[in-house]
N, C-alpha and C positions, 0 to 999 in steps of 0.2 A: 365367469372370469372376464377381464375385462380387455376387450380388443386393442389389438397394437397402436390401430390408431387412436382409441381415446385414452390409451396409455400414453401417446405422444403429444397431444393436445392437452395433458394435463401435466406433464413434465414442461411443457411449454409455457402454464398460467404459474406453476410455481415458480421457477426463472426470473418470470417478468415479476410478480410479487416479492420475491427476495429481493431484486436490484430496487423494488422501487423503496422499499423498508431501507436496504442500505443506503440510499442517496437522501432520502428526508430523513430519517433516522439518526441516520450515523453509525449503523451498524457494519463492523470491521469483521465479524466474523460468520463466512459461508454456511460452516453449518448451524449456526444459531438462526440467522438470515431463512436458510430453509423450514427448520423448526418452525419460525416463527409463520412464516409464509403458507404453509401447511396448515397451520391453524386458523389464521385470519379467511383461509378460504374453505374452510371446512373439510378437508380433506382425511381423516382421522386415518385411512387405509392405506397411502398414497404410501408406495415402496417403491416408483419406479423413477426416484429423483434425481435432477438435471446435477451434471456437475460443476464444481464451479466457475471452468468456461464457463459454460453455456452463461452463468446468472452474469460472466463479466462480459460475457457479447451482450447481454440483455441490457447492463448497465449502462453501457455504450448507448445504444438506441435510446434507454429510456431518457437520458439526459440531454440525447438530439432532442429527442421529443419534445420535454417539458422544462425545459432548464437552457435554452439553447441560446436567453435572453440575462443568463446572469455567469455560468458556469464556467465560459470561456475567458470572462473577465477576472473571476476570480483563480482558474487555474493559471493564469497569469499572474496573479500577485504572490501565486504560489513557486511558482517557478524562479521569480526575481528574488523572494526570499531566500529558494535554497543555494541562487547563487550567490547571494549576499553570505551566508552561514558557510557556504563551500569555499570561499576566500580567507574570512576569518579559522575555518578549519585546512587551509591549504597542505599545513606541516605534516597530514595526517594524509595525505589523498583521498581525500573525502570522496564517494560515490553514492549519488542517487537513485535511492531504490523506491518502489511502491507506487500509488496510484501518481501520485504527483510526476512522474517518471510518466507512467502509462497514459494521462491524460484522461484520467476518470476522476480526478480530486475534485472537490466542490468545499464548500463553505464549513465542513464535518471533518476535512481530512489537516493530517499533519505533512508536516516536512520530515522524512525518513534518509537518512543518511548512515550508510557504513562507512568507520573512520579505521584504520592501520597504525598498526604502533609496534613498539620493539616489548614494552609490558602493558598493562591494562590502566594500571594508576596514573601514565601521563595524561589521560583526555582531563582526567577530577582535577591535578595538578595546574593543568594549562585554563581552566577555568576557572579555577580560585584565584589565580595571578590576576586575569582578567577584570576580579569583581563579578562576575558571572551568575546570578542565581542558577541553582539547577536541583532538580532531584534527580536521584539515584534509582536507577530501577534496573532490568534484566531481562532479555529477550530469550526463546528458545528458539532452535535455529535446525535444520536438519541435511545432512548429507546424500547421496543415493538413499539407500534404503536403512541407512545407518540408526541407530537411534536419537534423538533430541539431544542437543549440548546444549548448554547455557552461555553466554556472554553476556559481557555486562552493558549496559545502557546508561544513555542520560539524558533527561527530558528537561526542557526550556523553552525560553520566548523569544521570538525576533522581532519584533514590531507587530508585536499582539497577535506573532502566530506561532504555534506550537512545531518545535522541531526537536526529533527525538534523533538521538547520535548509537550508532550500536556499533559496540569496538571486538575488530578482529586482530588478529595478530597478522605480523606482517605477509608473510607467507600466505595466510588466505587471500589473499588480494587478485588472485589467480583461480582461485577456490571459491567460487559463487552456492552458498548456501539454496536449497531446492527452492521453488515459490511454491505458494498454498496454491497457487490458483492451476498450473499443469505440471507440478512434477517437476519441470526441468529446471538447472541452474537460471536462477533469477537474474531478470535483468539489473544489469547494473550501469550508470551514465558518470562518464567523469564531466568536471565542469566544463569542455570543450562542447559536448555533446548538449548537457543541458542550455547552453546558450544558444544554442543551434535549435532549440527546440521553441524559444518564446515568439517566434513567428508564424508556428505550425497550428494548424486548426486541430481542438482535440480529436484523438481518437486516430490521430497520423501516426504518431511516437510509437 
Protein backbone atom coordinates (compact mmCIF):
# COMPACT_ATOMS: atom_id res chain seq x y z
CA UNK A 1 0.00 0.00 0.00
CA UNK A 2 1.23 3.03 -0.73
CA UNK A 3 2.35 5.64 2.17
CA UNK A 4 0.66 8.86 2.95
CA UNK A 5 3.40 10.67 1.92
CA UNK A 6 3.97 9.18 -1.57
CA UNK A 7 0.16 9.33 -1.81
CA UNK A 8 0.76 13.21 -1.33
CA UNK A 9 3.72 13.64 -3.46
CA UNK A 10 1.87 12.13 -6.12
CA UNK A 11 -1.45 13.89 -5.87
CA UNK A 12 0.96 16.91 -5.94
CA UNK A 13 2.68 15.82 -9.61
CA UNK A 14 -0.76 15.30 -10.87
CA UNK A 15 -2.02 18.88 -9.94
CA UNK A 16 0.94 20.42 -11.31
CA UNK A 17 0.52 18.16 -14.68
CA UNK A 18 -3.38 18.95 -15.14
CA UNK A 19 -2.74 22.88 -14.70
CA UNK A 20 0.20 22.57 -16.92
CA UNK A 21 -2.01 20.61 -19.92
CA UNK A 22 -4.75 23.35 -19.08
CA UNK A 23 -2.69 26.37 -19.57
CA UNK A 24 -0.76 25.09 -23.01
CA UNK A 25 -3.56 22.96 -24.03
CA UNK A 26 -6.44 24.66 -23.41
CA UNK A 27 -8.00 22.29 -21.65
CA UNK A 28 -11.39 23.62 -19.74
CA UNK A 29 -12.18 20.67 -18.14
CA UNK A 30 -10.81 19.40 -14.49
CA UNK A 31 -11.51 15.95 -14.75
CA UNK A 32 -10.39 15.40 -18.34
CA UNK A 33 -7.29 17.61 -17.32
CA UNK A 34 -6.76 14.90 -14.43
CA UNK A 35 -7.34 11.90 -16.80
CA UNK A 36 -5.22 13.13 -19.06
CA UNK A 37 -2.44 14.10 -16.45
CA UNK A 38 -2.62 10.56 -15.09
CA UNK A 39 -1.74 9.25 -18.09
CA UNK A 40 0.90 11.36 -19.54
CA UNK A 41 2.75 10.51 -16.12
CA UNK A 42 2.18 6.97 -16.06
CA UNK A 43 0.20 6.76 -13.23
CA UNK A 44 -2.51 3.79 -14.16
CA UNK A 45 -3.18 3.27 -10.13
CA UNK A 46 -3.44 6.81 -8.98
CA UNK A 47 -6.91 7.02 -6.94
CA UNK A 48 -5.80 9.51 -4.53
CA UNK A 49 -6.55 12.75 -6.83
CA UNK A 50 -6.04 16.30 -6.20
CA UNK A 51 -9.21 18.38 -6.46
CA UNK A 52 -9.66 20.89 -8.44
CA UNK A 53 -8.52 23.59 -6.15
CA UNK A 54 -5.58 22.24 -5.73
CA UNK A 55 -4.96 21.96 -10.01
CA UNK A 56 -6.37 25.88 -9.83
CA UNK A 57 -3.82 26.85 -7.05
CA UNK A 58 -1.32 24.82 -9.15
CA UNK A 59 -2.47 26.82 -12.24
CA UNK A 60 -1.73 30.02 -10.44
CA UNK A 61 1.90 29.02 -9.87
CA UNK A 62 2.35 27.45 -13.01
CA UNK A 63 1.75 30.57 -15.00
CA UNK A 64 3.82 32.66 -12.32
CA UNK A 65 6.23 30.37 -13.36
CA UNK A 66 6.31 29.99 -17.12
CA UNK A 67 4.04 32.44 -18.54
CA UNK A 68 4.81 35.34 -16.37
CA UNK A 69 6.36 37.19 -19.70
CA UNK A 70 3.23 36.98 -21.77
CA UNK A 71 0.04 35.96 -19.59
CA UNK A 72 -0.37 39.20 -17.71
CA UNK A 73 -0.60 41.07 -20.96
CA UNK A 74 -2.87 39.05 -22.37
CA UNK A 75 -5.30 38.64 -19.43
CA UNK A 76 -5.29 42.27 -19.89
CA UNK A 77 -6.81 42.35 -23.30
CA UNK A 78 -9.01 39.92 -21.86
CA UNK A 79 -10.29 41.92 -19.31
CA UNK A 80 -10.80 45.28 -21.62
CA UNK A 81 -12.66 42.99 -23.86
CA UNK A 82 -15.12 41.95 -21.45
CA UNK A 83 -15.50 45.39 -20.49
CA UNK A 84 -16.08 46.47 -23.84
CA UNK A 85 -18.95 43.36 -24.45
CA UNK A 86 -20.21 44.36 -20.65
CA UNK A 87 -21.12 47.97 -22.01
CA UNK A 88 -22.68 46.83 -25.20
CA UNK A 89 -24.59 44.21 -23.09
CA UNK A 90 -25.28 46.99 -20.23
CA UNK A 91 -29.40 46.35 -20.62
CA UNK A 92 -28.90 43.06 -19.50
CA UNK A 93 -26.49 43.50 -16.22
CA UNK A 94 -24.05 41.69 -17.60
CA UNK A 95 -21.52 39.79 -14.88
CA UNK A 96 -18.18 38.31 -15.21
CA UNK A 97 -17.65 34.97 -14.38
CA UNK A 98 -14.75 32.35 -15.05
CA UNK A 99 -10.96 32.38 -15.35
CA UNK A 100 -11.01 35.85 -16.88
CA UNK A 101 -12.63 37.03 -13.58
CA UNK A 102 -10.17 34.81 -11.61
CA UNK A 103 -6.95 35.93 -13.43
CA UNK A 104 -6.01 32.52 -14.66
CA UNK A 105 -7.06 33.34 -18.43
CA UNK A 106 -4.21 33.12 -21.01
CA UNK A 107 -4.18 33.00 -24.75
CA UNK A 108 -6.94 29.60 -24.71
CA UNK A 109 -9.44 31.20 -22.64
CA UNK A 110 -12.79 33.11 -23.46
CA UNK A 111 -14.71 35.96 -22.34
CA UNK A 112 -17.62 34.44 -19.93
CA UNK A 113 -20.47 36.52 -19.13
CA UNK A 114 -23.89 35.98 -17.34
CA UNK A 115 -26.69 38.22 -18.89
CA UNK A 116 -30.43 38.87 -17.00
CA UNK A 117 -33.54 39.18 -18.74
CA UNK A 118 -37.25 39.19 -18.31
CA UNK A 119 -37.46 35.89 -21.23
CA UNK A 120 -34.60 34.15 -22.86
CA UNK A 121 -35.26 35.26 -26.66
CA UNK A 122 -34.30 38.99 -26.00
CA UNK A 123 -30.25 38.29 -25.81
CA UNK A 124 -30.89 36.53 -29.92
CA UNK A 125 -33.27 39.36 -30.54
CA UNK A 126 -30.90 42.27 -29.31
CA UNK A 127 -28.06 40.76 -31.48
CA UNK A 128 -29.75 40.34 -34.69
CA UNK A 129 -30.86 44.17 -34.27
CA UNK A 130 -27.18 44.65 -33.97
CA UNK A 131 -25.99 42.73 -36.99
CA UNK A 132 -24.20 40.63 -34.56
CA UNK A 133 -22.86 37.10 -35.89
CA UNK A 134 -23.43 34.56 -33.16
CA UNK A 135 -24.00 30.92 -32.61
CA UNK A 136 -26.42 29.55 -30.42
CA UNK A 137 -25.37 26.98 -27.85
CA UNK A 138 -26.28 25.96 -23.96
CA UNK A 139 -24.74 25.77 -20.86
CA UNK A 140 -25.49 23.33 -17.90
CA UNK A 141 -25.37 25.16 -14.79
CA UNK A 142 -26.00 23.67 -10.99
CA UNK A 143 -27.65 24.86 -7.82
CA UNK A 144 -26.58 23.51 -4.07
CA UNK A 145 -26.87 20.04 -4.67
CA UNK A 146 -29.67 20.29 -7.04
CA UNK A 147 -29.53 18.71 -10.29
CA UNK A 148 -28.03 20.29 -13.64
CA UNK A 149 -30.54 22.95 -15.53
CA UNK A 150 -29.87 24.08 -18.74
CA UNK A 151 -29.82 27.67 -20.06
CA UNK A 152 -29.37 29.01 -23.05
CA UNK A 153 -26.11 30.48 -24.42
CA UNK A 154 -24.41 32.54 -27.25
CA UNK A 155 -21.07 32.42 -28.51
CA UNK A 156 -19.32 35.33 -30.59
CA UNK A 157 -16.23 37.63 -31.45
CA UNK A 158 -15.10 40.92 -29.90
CA UNK A 159 -12.10 41.81 -31.63
CA UNK A 160 -10.95 38.31 -32.46
CA UNK A 161 -11.79 37.12 -28.96
CA UNK A 162 -14.21 34.70 -28.16
CA UNK A 163 -17.03 35.76 -25.70
CA UNK A 164 -19.78 33.39 -24.66
CA UNK A 165 -22.94 35.26 -23.05
CA UNK A 166 -25.20 32.66 -20.79
CA UNK A 167 -28.70 33.92 -19.96
CA UNK A 168 -30.51 33.75 -16.68
CA UNK A 169 -33.60 34.99 -15.76
CA UNK A 170 -33.84 37.92 -13.93
CA UNK A 171 -34.38 36.77 -10.54
CA UNK A 172 -31.19 34.68 -10.75
CA UNK A 173 -29.07 37.58 -10.60
CA UNK A 174 -28.97 36.98 -6.70
CA UNK A 175 -28.83 33.29 -7.26
CA UNK A 176 -25.04 32.58 -8.39
CA UNK A 177 -25.01 29.05 -10.05
CA UNK A 178 -22.17 26.48 -7.88
CA UNK A 179 -18.47 26.73 -9.70
CA UNK A 180 -16.80 23.60 -10.76
CA UNK A 181 -13.87 24.58 -9.22
CA UNK A 182 -15.23 24.57 -5.04
CA UNK A 183 -18.77 24.00 -4.73
CA UNK A 184 -19.59 27.30 -3.73
CA UNK A 185 -21.79 30.10 -5.45
CA UNK A 186 -19.57 31.29 -8.24
CA UNK A 187 -17.93 34.31 -8.52
CA UNK A 188 -19.46 36.82 -10.22
CA UNK A 189 -18.01 40.81 -11.20
CA UNK A 190 -20.33 43.53 -12.27
CA UNK A 191 -18.48 46.08 -14.65
CA UNK A 192 -17.51 48.35 -11.63
CA UNK A 193 -15.51 45.59 -10.26
CA UNK A 194 -13.96 44.31 -13.53
CA UNK A 195 -12.58 47.70 -14.18
CA UNK A 196 -11.29 47.79 -10.90
CA UNK A 197 -9.39 44.74 -11.69
CA UNK A 198 -7.16 45.98 -15.03
CA UNK A 199 -4.47 47.17 -12.62
CA UNK A 200 -4.30 44.18 -10.41
CA UNK A 201 -1.37 41.63 -10.92
CA UNK A 202 -2.94 38.11 -11.72
CA UNK A 203 -3.77 35.89 -9.21
CA UNK A 204 -5.02 39.19 -6.88
CA UNK A 205 -8.77 38.99 -8.18
Amino acid sequence: MMKARQQDQQRLLIAMEAARLMSESGIEDYRLAKRKAVQKLGLSEARNLPGNQEIRDALFEYQGLFKSDSQPAQLKLLRKTAIDSMLFFQSFQPRLVGDVLAGIANEHSRVELHLFVEYPEQVGIFLMDHNIPYKEKSRRVRYNNECHEIRPAYGLFADGVEVEVVVFAIEELRRAPNSLVDGRPMARGDLKAVEALLDERPGSS
